[in-house]
N, C-alpha and C positions, 0 to 999 in steps of 0.2 A: 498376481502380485504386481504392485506398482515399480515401474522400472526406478533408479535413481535419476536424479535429473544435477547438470553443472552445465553451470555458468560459461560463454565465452563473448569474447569481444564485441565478433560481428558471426554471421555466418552468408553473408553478401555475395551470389556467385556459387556457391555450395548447391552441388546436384549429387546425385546417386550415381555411387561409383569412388567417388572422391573420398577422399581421407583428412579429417581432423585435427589438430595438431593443438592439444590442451596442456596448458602447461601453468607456473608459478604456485600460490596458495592455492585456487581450487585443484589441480593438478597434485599437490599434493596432498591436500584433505581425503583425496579418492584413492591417493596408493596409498600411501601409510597410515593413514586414519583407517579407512574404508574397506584395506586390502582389496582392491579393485585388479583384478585375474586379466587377463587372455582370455578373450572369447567371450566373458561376459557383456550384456546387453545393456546399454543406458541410453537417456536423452541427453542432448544440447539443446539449448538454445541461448539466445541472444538478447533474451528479452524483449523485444521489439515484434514479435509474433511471431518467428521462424525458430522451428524446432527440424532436428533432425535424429532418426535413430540410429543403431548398431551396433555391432559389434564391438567389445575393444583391439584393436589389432597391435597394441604392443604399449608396453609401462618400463618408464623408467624412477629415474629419485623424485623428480618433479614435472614431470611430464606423461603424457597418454598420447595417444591417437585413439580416433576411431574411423570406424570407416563404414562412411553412411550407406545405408539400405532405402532407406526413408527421409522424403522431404517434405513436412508439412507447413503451411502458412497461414495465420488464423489472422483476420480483420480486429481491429481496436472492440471491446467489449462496448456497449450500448446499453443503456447511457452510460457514458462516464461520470462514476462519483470522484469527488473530491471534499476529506476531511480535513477540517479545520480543527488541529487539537490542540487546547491551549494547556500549559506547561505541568506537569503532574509532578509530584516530589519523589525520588525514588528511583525503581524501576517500572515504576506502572506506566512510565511514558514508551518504556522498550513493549511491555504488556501490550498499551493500545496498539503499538506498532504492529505488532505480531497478528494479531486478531481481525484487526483492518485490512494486512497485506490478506489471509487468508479467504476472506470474504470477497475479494476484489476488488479493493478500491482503486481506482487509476493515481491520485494523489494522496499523499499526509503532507500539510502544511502545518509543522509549529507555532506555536501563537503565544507572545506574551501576553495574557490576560494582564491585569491592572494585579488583579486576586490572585494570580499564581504563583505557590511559597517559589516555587522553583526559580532561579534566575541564571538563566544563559548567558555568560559576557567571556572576554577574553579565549584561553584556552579551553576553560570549560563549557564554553560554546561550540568549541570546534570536535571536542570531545565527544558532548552527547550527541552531535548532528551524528558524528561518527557510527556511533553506537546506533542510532534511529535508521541509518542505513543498511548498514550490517544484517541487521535484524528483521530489517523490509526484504533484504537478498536471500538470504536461509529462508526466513516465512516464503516467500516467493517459489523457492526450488522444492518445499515441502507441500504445498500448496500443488504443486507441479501446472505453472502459471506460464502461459506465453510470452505474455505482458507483464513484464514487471513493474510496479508503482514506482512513481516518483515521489522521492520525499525532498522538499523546497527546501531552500533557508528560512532561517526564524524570521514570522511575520510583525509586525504592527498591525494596530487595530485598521489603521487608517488601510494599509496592504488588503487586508479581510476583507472591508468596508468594498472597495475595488474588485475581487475576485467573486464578492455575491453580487455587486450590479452587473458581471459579465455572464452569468449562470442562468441558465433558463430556470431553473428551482432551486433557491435556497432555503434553507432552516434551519433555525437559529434555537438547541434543545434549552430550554428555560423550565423551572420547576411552579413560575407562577404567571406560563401564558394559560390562556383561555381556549387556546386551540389544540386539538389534536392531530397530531401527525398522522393517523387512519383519514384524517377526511383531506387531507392536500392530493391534489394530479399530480401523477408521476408524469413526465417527459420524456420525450426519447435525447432530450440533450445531454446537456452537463447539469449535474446537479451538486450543491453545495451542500454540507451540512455541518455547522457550525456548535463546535461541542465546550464548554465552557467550563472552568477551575473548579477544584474541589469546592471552594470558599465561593461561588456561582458569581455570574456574569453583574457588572453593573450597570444600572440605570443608563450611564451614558453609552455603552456597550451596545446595549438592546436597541436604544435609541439610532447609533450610528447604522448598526444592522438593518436597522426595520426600514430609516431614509434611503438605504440604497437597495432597498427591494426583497427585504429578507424577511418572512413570518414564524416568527414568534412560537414554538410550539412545546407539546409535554407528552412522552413517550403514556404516562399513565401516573398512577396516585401515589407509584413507589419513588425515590429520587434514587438515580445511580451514579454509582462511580464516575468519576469522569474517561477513566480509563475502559468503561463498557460501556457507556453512553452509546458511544461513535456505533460501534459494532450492532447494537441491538437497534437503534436508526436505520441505519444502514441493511440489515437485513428486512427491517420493518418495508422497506423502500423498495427493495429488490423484487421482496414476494410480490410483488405485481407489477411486475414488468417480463419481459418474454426470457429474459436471461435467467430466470429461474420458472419458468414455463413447465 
């Protein structure tokens, strides 16, 4: 059985022997949501690659300790992806969120498509970033992830345009390129992969993509969701490379 895993700060400094000190909303998700005992076993980590295990060694209203047994450290995942999803109506933007983090993506970048009914502005930008985070942190500790992704601020095209010329492979899912995403090299860099509105990417879109280094491609003869796109790219990608070995 898969231990529980939460969230802390840092864990910087932390060796075997040492004790824990977890505390606020994940701290309370684990005791009164959770009922999380004495003596019971969970992971930390930091996100950043260091996990530690143990025991719980004491619970209060908002607080835990634990006290580590175990210190492990895991290197940045290889290649790092990075999705581009542009604004989906609903909740299928928490959806792609969840699906992505679980897969492994390193980043989700927001994208105002031109075509996306969705519009980010004021509080309700601050909102759904909100919520697109949240949902990368949970997806993350479910996932039972070293690394947790980063999800950016909302991009512009022109922002996009810039994050595929710095990518050693980017692609751009279109339903009427000519290429298939089986026949591109995978790299061991960073790779981009650019997923586009319900209502599909336009002309000038493709255009800005393709000038700054980005190819054009089509998972296959079905069109998806924009909210599964990412995810079924992104696994399409992975199957060949050593991280799913």
């Amino acid at each position: 059985m898969s231990l529980p895993v939460h969230l802390v700060p840092t864990l910087a400094g932390v060796g075997v022997g040492d004790e824990v000190t977890v505390e606020g909303d994940e701290a309370h998700h684990a005791v009164a949501v959770r009922r999380l005992r004495v003596g019971e076993r969970v992971v930390l980590t930091d996100g950043a690659g260091v996990a530690v295990e143990g025991p719980v060694a004491s619970t209060g209203k908002r607080v835990f300790t634990l006290a580590v047994e175990t210190v492990s450290a895991a290197p940045p995942p290889v290649p790092e992806v990075v999705v581009v999803q542009a604004l989906p109506k609903g909740e299928r933007g928490e959806l792609a969120v969840e699906v992505l983090t679980e897969i492994g993506v390193a980043r989700v970048v927001p994208w105002a498509a031109s075509r996306s009914v969705a519009v980010w502005k004021g509080e309700r930008a601050a909102k759904s970033l909100a919520k697109w985070r949240a949902t990368a942190r949970e997806a993350a500790k479910q996932a039972r992830r070293s690394w947790f992704p980063e999800v950016a601020e909302l991009a512009s095209t022109a922002e996009v345009s810039a994050l595929v010329a710095e990518a050693d492979l980017a692609v751009v899912l279109h339903e009427e390129a000519t290429s298939s995403l089986a026949a591109v090299e995978v790299p061991a860099g960073r790779i981009v992969v650019v997923v586009g509105p319900e209502g599909g990417l336009s002309d000038d879109e493709v255009a800005a993509f393709a000038a700054a280094g980005a190819v054009p491609v089509r998972l296959g003869l079905e069109v998806l969701r924009t909210s599964t796109a990412g995810v079924a790219a992104v696994a399409a990608l992975l199957a060949r490379t050593e991280r799913w070995a």
